[in-house]
N, C-alpha and C positions, 0 to 999 in steps of 0.2 A: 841626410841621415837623421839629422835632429826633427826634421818632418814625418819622418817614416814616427819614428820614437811616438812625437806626440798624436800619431793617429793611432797608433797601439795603444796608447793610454786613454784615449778617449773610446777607443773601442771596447775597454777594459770596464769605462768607468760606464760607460752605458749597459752591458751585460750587469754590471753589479746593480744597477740602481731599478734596473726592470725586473731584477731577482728580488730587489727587496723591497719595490714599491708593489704593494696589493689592495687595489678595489673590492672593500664587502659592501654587496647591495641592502639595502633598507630590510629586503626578508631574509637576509643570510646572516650569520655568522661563522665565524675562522677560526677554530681550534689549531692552537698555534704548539707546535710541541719545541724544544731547543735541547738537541745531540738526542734525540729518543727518548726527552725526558719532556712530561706534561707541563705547558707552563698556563695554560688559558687559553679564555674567550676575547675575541678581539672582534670587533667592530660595533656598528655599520659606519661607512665609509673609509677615508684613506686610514691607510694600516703599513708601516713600516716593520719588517723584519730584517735580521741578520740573516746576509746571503750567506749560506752553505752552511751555516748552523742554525737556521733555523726553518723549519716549513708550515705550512698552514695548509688544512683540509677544511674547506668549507662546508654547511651544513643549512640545506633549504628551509622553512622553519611557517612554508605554507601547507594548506591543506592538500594532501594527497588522494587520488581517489585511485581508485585498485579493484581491477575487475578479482574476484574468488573463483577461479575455473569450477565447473560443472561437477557434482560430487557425485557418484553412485551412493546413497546407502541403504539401508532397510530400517524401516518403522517398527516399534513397540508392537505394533498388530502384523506384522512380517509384509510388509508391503514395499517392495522397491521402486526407487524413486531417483531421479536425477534432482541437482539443486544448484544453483549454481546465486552467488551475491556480490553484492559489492561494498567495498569497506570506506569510509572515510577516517584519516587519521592524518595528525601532525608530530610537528616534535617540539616540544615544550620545553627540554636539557638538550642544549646541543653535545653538550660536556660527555653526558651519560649514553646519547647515541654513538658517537664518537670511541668513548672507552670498555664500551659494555657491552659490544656487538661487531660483529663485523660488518653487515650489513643490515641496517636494520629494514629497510623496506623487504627483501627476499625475507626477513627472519619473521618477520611480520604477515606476511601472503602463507607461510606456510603454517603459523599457530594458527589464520582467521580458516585454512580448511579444514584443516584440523577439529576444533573446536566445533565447524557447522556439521561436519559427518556427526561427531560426540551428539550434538544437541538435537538433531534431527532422529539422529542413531535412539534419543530416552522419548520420543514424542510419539504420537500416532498421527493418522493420515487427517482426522477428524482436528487436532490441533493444529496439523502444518498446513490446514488449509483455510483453518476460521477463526484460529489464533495466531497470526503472522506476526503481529506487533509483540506479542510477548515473546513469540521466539526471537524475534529482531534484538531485544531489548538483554533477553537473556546471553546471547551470541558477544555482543559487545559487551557486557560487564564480563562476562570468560577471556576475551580477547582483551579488553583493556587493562586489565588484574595481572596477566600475563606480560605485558608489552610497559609498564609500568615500569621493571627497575630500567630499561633501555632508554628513559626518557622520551617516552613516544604515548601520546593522548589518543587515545582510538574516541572519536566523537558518532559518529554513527553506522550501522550495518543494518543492510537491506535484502531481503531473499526475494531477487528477483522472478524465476521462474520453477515453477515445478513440474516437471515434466512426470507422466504416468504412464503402466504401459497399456497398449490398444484394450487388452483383458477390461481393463481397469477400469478404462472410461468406458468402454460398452455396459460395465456391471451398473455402474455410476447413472448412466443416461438411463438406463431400465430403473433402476430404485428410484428417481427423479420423476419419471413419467408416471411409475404408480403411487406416486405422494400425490404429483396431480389430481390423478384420479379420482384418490381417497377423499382430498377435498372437494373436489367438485361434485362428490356424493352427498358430504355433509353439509356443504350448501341445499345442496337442491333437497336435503333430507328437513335440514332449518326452514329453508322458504314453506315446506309440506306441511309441516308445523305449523305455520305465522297463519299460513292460507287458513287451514282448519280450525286454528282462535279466530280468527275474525268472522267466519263464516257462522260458528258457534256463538258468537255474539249478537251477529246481523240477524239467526234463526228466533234469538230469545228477544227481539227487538219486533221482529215483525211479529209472531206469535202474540205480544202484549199489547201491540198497537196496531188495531186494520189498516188506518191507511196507509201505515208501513209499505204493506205487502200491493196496494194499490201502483203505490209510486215506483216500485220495484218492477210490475208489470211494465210501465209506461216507458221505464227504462231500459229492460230488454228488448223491449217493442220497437223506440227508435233508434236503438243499437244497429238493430235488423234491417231497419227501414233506410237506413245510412248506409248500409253495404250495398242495399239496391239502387245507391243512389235517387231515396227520394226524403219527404220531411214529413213529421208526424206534428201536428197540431190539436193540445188539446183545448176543447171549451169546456164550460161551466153549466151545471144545469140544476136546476131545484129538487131533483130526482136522486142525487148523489145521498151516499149513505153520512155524507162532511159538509149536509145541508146544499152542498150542488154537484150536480154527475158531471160525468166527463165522455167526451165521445172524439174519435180521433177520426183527422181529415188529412189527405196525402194529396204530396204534389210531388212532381217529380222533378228534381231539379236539373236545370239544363245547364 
């Protein structure tokens, strides 16, 4: 009988002591409350409480990352758009997550959609697509203003993808291809330019100077003489109007 006894009491005292011994890891802390009334933060590591008047809700205290489901909304310029991000945030009060919230990661997933429909909802298509960082930037100071008295740091938000609809990007791909266009005109319109200054120079060049216009021949000459695959050779003669002529000899090159 006295055996049975002290197995009961060691059975007893085992329940009690695995009730009241509790491990917080190095990133957690244990909001410890005693009969439903707040008493504190407790840890990291061993942490004794009062079995059955006391419990403890631990609280992760790493970075969280959180996909933002896909948002319908419409743009300042009435254009519909899917949007979908992702949020990074911690908890910085375990105290204030803990008393302030029921949940704060769901309370948190649903201000960060929130807030993206809102900011997306004030922008145009021309900013959500070539101003990203500012709306990133904008989204988290809304979302982290917000998530502030729950003890919760929102450190970064990112808008992943923007989907558009087929309309959209066919109008897109045609406005694109005649920007092409347009430049490739005023290139070829500039080069038409460049050609005709230089050409207007080389005229007032040759005109001032005869042999200019000599060496320009000899230049077109074995231009020509090059496409037929042969060489042009000029000599010197006393006869030249530059005190010696010039007379050209071809060979063909093999």
């Amino acid at each position: 009988m006295n055996v049975f006894i002290y197995v009961v009491i060691a059975i007893v005292v085992l329940i009690l002591l695995s009730a009241a011994i509790k491990i917080v890891r190095e990133y957690e802390r244990g909001g410890v409350f005693r009969l439903g009334r707040w008493v504190g933060l407790r840890g990291p590591g061993l942490v004794l409480i009062i079995p059955f008047i006391e419990n403890m809700r631990k609280i992760d205290l790493r970075v969280i990352t959180m996909d933002v489901p896909q948002q319908e909304c419409i743009t300042v310029d009435n254009v519909t758009v899917r949007v979908d991000a992702v949020i990074y945030f911690r908890v910085v009060d375990a105290g204030d997550a803990i008393l302030k919230v029921l949940d704060y990661i769901k309370a948190t997933s649903l201000l960060a959609q929130t807030t993206l429909r809102n900011v997306v909802g004030q922008s145009t298509l021309d900013e959500l697509l070539g101003q990203r960082d500012r709306l990133n930037e904008k989204i988290q100071l809304v979302v982290d203003e917000g998530t502030n008295p729950w003890g919760i740091k929102v450190s970064m938000v990112e808008v992943k993808d923007v989907l558009l609809p087929q309309t959209m990007q066919r109008a897109m791909a045609a406005q694109a291809e005649a920007e092409r266009d347009r430049r490739a005109k005023v290139v070829h319109a500039e080069g038409e330019a460049q050609a005709a200054e230089k050409l207007a120079q080389a005229a007032k060049i040759i005109s001032s100077q005869p042999s200019a216009s000599l060496f320009a021949d000899i230049g077109r000459h074995c231009h020509r003489e090059k496409q037929r695959h042969s060489v042009s050779f000029a000599h010197g003669s006393n006869s030249s109007p530059f005190g010696q002529g010039y007379w050209v000899r071809e060979r063909e090159i093999k």
